[in-house]
Structure formats: C-alpha cells, structure tokens
PyMOL Python script that loads the backbone (N, CA, C, O; Angstrom):
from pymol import cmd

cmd.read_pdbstr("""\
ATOM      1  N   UNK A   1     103.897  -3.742  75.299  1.00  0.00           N
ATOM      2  CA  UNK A   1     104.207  -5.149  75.413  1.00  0.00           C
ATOM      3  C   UNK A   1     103.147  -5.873  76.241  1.00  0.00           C
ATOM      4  O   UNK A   1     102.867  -6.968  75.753  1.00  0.00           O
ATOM      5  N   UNK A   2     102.429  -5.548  77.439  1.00  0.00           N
ATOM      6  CA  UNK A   2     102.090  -6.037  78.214  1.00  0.00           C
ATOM      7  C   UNK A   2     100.091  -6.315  77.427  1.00  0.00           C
ATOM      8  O   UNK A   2      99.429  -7.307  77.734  1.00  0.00           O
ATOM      9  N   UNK A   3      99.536  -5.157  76.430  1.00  0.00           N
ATOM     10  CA  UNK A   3      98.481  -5.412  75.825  1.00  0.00           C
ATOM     11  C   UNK A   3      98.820  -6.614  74.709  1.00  0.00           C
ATOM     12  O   UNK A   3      98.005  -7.507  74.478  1.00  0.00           O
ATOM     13  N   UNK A   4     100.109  -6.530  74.052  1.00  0.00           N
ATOM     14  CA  UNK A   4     100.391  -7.089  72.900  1.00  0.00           C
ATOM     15  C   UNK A   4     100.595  -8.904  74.123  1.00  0.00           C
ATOM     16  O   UNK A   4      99.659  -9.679  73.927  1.00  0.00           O
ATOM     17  N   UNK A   5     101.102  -9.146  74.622  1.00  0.00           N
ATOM     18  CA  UNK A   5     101.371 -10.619  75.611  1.00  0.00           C
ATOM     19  C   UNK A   5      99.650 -10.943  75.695  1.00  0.00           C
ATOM     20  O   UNK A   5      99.240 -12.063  75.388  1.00  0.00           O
ATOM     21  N   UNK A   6      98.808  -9.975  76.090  1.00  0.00           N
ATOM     22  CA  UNK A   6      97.593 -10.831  76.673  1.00  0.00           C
ATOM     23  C   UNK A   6      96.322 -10.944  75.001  1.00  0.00           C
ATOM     24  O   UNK A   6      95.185 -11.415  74.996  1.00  0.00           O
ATOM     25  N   UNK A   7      97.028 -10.380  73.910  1.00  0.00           N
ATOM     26  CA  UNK A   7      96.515 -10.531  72.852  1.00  0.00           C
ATOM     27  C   UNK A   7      96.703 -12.003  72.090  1.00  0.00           C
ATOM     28  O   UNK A   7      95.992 -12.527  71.232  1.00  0.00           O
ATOM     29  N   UNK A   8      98.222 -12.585  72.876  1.00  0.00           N
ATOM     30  CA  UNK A   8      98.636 -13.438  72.077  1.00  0.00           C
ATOM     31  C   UNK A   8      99.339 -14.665  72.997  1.00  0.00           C
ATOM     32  O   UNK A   8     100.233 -15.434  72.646  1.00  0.00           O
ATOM     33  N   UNK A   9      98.630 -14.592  74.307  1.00  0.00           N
ATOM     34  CA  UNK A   9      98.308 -15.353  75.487  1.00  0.00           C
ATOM     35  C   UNK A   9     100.015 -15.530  75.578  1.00  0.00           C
ATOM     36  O   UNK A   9     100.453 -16.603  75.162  1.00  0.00           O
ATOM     37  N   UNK A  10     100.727 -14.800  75.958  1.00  0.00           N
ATOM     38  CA  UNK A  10     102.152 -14.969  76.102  1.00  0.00           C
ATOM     39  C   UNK A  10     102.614 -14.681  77.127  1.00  0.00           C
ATOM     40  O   UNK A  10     102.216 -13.667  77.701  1.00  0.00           O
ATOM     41  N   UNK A  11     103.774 -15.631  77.769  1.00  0.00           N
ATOM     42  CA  UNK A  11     104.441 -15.339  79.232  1.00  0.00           C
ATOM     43  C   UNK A  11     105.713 -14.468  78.973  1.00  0.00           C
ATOM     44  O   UNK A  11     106.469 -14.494  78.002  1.00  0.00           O
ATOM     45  N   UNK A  12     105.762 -13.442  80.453  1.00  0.00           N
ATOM     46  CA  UNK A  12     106.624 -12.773  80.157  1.00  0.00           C
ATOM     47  C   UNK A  12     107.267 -12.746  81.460  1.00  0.00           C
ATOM     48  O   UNK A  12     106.499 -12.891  82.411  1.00  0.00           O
ATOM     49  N   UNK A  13     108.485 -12.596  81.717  1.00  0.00           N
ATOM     50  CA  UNK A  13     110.042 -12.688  82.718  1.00  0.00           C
ATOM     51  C   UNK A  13     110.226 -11.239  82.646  1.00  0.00           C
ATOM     52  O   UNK A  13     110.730 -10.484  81.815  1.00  0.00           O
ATOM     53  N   UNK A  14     109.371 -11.016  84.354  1.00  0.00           N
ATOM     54  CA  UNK A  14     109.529  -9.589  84.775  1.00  0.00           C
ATOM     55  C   UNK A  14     110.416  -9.238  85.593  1.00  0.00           C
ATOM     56  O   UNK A  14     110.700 -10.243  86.244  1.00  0.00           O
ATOM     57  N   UNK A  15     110.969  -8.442  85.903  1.00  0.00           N
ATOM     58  CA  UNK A  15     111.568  -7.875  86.675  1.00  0.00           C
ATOM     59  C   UNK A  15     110.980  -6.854  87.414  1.00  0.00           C
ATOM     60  O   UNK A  15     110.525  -6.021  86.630  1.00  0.00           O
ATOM     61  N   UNK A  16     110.726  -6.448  88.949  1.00  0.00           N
ATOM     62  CA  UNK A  16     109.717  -5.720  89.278  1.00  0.00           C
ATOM     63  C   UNK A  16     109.973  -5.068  90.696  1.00  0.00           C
ATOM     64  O   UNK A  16     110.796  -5.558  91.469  1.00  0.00           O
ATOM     65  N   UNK A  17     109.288  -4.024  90.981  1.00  0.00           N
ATOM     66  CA  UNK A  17     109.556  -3.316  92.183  1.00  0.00           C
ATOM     67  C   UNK A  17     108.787  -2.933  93.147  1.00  0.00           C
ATOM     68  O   UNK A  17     108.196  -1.853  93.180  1.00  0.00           O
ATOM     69  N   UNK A  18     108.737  -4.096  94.279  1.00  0.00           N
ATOM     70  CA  UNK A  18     107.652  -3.549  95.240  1.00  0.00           C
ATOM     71  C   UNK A  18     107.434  -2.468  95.853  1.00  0.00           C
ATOM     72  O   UNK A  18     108.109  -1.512  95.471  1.00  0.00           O
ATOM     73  N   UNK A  19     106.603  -2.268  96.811  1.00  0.00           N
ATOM     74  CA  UNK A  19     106.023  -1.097  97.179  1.00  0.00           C
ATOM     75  C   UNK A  19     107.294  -0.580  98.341  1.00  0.00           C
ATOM     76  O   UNK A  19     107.604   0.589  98.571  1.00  0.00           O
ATOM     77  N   UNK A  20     107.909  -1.844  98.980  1.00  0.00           N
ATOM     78  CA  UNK A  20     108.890  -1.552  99.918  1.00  0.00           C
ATOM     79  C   UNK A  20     110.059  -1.495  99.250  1.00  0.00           C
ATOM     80  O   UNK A  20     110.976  -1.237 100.030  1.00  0.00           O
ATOM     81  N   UNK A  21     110.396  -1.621  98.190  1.00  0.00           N
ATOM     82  CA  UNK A  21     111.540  -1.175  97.537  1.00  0.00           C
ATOM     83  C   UNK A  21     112.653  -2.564  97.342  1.00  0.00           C
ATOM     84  O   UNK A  21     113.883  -2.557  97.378  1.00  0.00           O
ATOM     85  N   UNK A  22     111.598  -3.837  97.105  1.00  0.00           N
ATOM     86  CA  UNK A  22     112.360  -5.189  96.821  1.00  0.00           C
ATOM     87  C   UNK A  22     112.002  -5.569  95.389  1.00  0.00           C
ATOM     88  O   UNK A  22     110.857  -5.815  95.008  1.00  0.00           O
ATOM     89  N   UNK A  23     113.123  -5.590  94.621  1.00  0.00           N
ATOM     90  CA  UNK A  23     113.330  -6.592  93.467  1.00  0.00           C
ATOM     91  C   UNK A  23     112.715  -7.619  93.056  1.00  0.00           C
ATOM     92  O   UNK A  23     112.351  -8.062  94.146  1.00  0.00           O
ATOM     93  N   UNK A  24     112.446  -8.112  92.537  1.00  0.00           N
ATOM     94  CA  UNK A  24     111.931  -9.557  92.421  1.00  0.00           C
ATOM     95  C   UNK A  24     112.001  -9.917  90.552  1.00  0.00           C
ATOM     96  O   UNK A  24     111.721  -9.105  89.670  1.00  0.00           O
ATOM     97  N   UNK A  25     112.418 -11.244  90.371  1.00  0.00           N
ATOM     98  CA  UNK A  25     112.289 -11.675  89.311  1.00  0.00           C
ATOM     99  C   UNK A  25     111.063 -12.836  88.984  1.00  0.00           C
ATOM    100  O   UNK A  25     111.353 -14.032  89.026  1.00  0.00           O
ATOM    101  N   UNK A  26     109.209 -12.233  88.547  1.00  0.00           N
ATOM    102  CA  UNK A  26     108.008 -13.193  88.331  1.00  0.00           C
ATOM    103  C   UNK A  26     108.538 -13.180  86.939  1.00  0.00           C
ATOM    104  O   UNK A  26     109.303 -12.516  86.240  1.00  0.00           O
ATOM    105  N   UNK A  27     107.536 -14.543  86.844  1.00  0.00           N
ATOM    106  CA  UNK A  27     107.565 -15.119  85.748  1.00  0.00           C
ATOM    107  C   UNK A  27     105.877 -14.960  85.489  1.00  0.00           C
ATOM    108  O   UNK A  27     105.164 -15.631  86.235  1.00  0.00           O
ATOM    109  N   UNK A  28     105.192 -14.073  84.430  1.00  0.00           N
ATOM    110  CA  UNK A  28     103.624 -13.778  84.700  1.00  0.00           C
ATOM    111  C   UNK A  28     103.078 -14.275  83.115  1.00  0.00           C
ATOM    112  O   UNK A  28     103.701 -14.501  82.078  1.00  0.00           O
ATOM    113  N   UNK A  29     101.574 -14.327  83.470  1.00  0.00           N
ATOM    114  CA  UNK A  29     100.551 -14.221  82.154  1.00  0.00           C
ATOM    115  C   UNK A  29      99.740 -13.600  82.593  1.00  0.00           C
ATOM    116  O   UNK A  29      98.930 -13.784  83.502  1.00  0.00           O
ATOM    117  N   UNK A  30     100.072 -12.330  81.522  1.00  0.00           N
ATOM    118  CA  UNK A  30      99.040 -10.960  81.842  1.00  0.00           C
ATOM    119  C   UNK A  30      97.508 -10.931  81.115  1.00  0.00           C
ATOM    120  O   UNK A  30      97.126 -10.911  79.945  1.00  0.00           O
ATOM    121  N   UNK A  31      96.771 -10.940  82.569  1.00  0.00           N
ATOM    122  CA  UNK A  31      95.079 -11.189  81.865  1.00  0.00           C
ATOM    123  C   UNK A  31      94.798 -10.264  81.390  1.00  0.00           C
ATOM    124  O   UNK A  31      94.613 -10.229  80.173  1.00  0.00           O
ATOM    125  N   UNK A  32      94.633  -8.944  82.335  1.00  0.00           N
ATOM    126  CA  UNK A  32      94.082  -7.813  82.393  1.00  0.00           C
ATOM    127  C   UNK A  32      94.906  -6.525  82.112  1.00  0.00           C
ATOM    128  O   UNK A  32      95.853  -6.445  82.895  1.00  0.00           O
ATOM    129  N   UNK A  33      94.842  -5.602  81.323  1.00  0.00           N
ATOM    130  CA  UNK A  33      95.585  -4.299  81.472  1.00  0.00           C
ATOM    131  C   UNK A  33      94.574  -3.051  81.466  1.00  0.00           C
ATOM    132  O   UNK A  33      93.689  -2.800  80.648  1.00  0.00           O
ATOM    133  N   UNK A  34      94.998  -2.268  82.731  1.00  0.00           N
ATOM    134  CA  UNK A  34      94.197  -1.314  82.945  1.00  0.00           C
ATOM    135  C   UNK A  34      95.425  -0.166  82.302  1.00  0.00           C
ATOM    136  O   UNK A  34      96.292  -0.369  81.453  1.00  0.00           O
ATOM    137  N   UNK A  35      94.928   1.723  83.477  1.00  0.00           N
ATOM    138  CA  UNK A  35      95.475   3.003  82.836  1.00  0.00           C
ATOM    139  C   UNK A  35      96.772   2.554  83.439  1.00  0.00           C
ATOM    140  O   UNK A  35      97.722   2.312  82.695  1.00  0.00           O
ATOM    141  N   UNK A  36      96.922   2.367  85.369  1.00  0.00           N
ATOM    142  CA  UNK A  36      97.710   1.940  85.773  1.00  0.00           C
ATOM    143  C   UNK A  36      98.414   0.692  86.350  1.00  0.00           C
ATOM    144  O   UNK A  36      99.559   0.605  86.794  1.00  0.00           O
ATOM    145  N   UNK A  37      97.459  -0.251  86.240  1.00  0.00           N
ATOM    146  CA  UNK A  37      98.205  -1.359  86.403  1.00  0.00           C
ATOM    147  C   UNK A  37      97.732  -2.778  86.126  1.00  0.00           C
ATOM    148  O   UNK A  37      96.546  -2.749  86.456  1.00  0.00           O
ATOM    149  N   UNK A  38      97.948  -3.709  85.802  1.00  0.00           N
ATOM    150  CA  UNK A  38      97.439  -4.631  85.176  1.00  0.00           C
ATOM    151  C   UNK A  38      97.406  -5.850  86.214  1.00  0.00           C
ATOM    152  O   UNK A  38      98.017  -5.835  87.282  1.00  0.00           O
ATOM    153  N   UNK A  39      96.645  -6.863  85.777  1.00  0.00           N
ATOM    154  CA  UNK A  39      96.044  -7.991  86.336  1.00  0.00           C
ATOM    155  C   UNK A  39      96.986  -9.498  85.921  1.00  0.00           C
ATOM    156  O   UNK A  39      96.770  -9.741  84.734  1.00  0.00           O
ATOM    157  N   UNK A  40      97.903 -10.505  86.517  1.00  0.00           N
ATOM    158  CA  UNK A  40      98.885 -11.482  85.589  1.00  0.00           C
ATOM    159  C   UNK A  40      98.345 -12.178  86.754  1.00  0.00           C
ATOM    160  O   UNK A  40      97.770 -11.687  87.726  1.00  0.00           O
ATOM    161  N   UNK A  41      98.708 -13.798  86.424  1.00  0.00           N
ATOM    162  CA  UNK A  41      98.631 -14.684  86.819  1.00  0.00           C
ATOM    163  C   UNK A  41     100.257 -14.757  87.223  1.00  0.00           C
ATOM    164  O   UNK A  41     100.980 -14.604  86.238  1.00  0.00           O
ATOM    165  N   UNK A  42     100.812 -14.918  88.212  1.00  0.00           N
ATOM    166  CA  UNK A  42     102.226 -14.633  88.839  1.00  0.00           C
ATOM    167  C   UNK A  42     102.549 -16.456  89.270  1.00  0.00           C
ATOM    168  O   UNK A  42     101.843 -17.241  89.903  1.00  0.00           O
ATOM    169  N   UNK A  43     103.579 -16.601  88.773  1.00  0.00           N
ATOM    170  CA  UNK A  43     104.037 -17.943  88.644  1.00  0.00           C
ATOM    171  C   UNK A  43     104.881 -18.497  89.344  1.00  0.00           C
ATOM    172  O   UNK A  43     105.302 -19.654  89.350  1.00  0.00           O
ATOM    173  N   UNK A  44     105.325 -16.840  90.473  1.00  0.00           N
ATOM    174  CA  UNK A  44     106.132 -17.035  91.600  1.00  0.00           C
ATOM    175  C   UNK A  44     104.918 -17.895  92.675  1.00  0.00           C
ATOM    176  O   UNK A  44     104.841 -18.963  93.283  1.00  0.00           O
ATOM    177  N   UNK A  45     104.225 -16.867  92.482  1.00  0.00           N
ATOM    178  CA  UNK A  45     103.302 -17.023  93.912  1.00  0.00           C
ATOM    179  C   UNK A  45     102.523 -17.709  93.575  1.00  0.00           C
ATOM    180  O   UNK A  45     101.926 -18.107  94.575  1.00  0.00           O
ATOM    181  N   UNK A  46     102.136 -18.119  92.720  1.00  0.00           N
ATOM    182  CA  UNK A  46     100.775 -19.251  92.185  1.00  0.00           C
ATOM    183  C   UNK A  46      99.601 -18.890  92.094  1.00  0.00           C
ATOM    184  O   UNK A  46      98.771 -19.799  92.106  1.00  0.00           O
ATOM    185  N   UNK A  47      99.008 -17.212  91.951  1.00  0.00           N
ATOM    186  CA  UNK A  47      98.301 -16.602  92.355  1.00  0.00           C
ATOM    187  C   UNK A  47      98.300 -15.629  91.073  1.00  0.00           C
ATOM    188  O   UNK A  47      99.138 -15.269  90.245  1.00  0.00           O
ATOM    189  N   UNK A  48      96.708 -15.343  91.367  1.00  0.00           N
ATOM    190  CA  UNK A  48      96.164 -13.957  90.156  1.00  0.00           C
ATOM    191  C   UNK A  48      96.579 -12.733  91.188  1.00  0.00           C
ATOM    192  O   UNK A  48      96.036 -12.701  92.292  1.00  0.00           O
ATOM    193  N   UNK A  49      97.509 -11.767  90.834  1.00  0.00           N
ATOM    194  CA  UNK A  49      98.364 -10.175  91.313  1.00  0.00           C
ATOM    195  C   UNK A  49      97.882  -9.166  90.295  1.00  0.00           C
ATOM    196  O   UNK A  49      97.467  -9.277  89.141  1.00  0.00           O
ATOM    197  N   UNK A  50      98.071  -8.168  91.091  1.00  0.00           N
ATOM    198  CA  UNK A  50      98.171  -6.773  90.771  1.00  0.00           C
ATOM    199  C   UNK A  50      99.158  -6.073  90.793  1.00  0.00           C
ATOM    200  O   UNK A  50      99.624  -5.782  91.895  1.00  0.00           O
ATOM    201  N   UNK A  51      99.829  -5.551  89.512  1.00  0.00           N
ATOM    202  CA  UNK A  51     100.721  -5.193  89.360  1.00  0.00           C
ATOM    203  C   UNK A  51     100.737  -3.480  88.902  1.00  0.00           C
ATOM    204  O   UNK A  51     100.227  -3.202  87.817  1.00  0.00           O
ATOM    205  N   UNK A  52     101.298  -2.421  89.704  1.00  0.00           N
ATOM    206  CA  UNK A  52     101.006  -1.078  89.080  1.00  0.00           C
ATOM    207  C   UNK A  52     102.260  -1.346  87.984  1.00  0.00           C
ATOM    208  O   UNK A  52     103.271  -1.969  88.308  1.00  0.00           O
ATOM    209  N   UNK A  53     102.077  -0.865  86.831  1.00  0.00           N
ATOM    210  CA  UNK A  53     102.743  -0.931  85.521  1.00  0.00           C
ATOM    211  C   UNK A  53     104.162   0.138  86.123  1.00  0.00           C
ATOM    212  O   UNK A  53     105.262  -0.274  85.755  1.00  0.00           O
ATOM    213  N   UNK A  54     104.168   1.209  86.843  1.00  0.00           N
ATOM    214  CA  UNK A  54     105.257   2.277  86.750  1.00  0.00           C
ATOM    215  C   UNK A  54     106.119   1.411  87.158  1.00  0.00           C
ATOM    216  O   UNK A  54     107.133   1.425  86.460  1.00  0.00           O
ATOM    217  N   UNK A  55     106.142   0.451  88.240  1.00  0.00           N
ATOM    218  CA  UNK A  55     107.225  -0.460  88.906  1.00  0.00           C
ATOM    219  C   UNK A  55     107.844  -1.889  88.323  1.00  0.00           C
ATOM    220  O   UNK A  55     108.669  -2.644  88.836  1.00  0.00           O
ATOM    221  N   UNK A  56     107.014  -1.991  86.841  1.00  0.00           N
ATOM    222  CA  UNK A  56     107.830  -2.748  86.223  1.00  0.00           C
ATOM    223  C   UNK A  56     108.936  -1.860  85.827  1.00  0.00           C
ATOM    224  O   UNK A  56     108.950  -0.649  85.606  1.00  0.00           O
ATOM    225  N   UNK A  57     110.153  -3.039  85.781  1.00  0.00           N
ATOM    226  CA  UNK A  57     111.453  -3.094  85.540  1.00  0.00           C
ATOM    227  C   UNK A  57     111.959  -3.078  84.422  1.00  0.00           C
ATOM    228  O   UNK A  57     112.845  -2.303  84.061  1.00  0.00           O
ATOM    229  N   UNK A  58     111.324  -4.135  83.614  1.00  0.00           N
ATOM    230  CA  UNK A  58     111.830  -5.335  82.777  1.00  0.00           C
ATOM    231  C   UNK A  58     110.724  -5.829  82.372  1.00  0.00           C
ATOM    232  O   UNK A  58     109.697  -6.188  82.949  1.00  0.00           O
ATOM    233  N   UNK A  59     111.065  -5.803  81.294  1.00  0.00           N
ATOM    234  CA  UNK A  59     109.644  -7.316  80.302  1.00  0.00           C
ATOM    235  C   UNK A  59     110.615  -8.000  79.228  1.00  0.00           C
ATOM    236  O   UNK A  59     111.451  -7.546  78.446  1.00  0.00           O
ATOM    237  N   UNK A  60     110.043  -9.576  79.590  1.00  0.00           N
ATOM    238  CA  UNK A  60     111.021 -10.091  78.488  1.00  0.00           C
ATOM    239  C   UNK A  60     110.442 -11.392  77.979  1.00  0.00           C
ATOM    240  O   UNK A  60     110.769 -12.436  78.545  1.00  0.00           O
ATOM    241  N   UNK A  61     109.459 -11.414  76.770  1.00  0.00           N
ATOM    242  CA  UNK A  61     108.863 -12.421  76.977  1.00  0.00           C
ATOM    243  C   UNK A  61     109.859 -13.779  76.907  1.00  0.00           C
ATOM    244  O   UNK A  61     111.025 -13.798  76.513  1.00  0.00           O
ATOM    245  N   UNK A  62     109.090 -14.859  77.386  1.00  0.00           N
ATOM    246  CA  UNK A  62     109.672 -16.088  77.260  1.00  0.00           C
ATOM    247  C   UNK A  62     109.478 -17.048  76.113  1.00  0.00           C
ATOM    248  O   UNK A  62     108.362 -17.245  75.631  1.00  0.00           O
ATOM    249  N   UNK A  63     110.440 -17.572  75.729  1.00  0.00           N
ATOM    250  CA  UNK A  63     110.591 -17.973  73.963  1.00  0.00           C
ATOM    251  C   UNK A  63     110.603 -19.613  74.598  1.00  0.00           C
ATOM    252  O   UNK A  63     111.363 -19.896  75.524  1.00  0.00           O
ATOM    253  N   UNK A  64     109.900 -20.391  74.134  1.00  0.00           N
ATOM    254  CA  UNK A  64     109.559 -21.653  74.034  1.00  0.00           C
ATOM    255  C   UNK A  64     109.935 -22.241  72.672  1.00  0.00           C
ATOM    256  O   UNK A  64     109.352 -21.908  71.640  1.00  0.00           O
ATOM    257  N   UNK A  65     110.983 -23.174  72.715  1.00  0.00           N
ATOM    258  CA  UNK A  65     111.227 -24.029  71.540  1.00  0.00           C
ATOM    259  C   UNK A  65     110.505 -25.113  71.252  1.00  0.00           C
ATOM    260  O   UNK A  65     110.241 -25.910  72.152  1.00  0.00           O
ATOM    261  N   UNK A  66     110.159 -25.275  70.218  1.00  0.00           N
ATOM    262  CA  UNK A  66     109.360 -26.402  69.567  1.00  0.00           C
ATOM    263  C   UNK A  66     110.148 -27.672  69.403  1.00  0.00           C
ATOM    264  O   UNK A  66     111.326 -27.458  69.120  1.00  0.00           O
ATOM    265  N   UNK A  67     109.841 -28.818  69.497  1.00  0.00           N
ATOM    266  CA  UNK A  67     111.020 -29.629  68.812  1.00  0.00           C
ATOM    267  C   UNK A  67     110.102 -30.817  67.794  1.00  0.00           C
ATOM    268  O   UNK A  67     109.174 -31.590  68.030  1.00  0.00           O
ATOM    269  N   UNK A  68     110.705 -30.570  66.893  1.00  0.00           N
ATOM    270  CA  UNK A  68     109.936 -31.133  66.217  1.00  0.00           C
ATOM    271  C   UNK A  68     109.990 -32.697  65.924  1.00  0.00           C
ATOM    272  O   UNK A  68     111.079 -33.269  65.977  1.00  0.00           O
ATOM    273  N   UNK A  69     108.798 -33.413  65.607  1.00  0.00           N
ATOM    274  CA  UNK A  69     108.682 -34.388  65.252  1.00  0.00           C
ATOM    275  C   UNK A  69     108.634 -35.237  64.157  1.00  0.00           C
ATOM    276  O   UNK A  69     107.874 -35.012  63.215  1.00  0.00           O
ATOM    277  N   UNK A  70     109.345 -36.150  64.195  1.00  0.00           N
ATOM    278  CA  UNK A  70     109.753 -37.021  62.375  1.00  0.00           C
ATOM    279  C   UNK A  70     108.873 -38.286  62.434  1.00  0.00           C
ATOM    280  O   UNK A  70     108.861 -39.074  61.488  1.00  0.00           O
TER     281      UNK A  70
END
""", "prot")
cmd.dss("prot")
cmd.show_as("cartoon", "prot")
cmd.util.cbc("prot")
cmd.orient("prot")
C-alpha cells in the first residue's frame, strides 16, 4: 500500500506506534519508501517524518468526494 499511495500521490489515515509505545492517529503523504521505513509528509506535525514501516498499525487511504458541477 504504502509504494502503491506514493505512485498515485495518495493520502493515507495511519495509525501508528512510537518508539515509546504511544498510539497516534497521522494523517500522511508518503514520498519515500525504503527496506525499513519510509519517508511521509505527516499532517499531524506539519513536517517531512520517518516512519519505520514494522510500527505501522493501520493504513487507510483517504477517499475524497468529487462534487460535481452542472
């Protein structure tokens, strides 16, 4: 999921597990994916993060509705 999001410039609603053992729900756009952990633009913090991949939780991308125009 996380190669397939930065193929197709897509945000995804993570769920994630820090190093101290806290939860957190980012909202990211993943630039970079390495062996272990990838590179997102984190929408909590407003900031380009490093994320080791084993401590994701959860991936869920985020679905944006169109509305269309007449």
């Amino acid at each position: 999921m996380l190669i397939k999001s930065v193929e197709h410039n897509q945000v995804l609603d993570m769920m994630y597990l820090s190093k101290s053992g806290q939860v957190s729900k980012r909202r990211v756009r993943v630039l970079l994916v390495g062996d272990v952990s990838f590179r997102a633009y984190c929408y909590l913090r407003g900031s380009k993060r490093t994320f080791t991949i084993d401590n994701v939780l959860a991936l869920v991308p985020v679905i944006t509705k169109e509305s269309m125009v007449i």
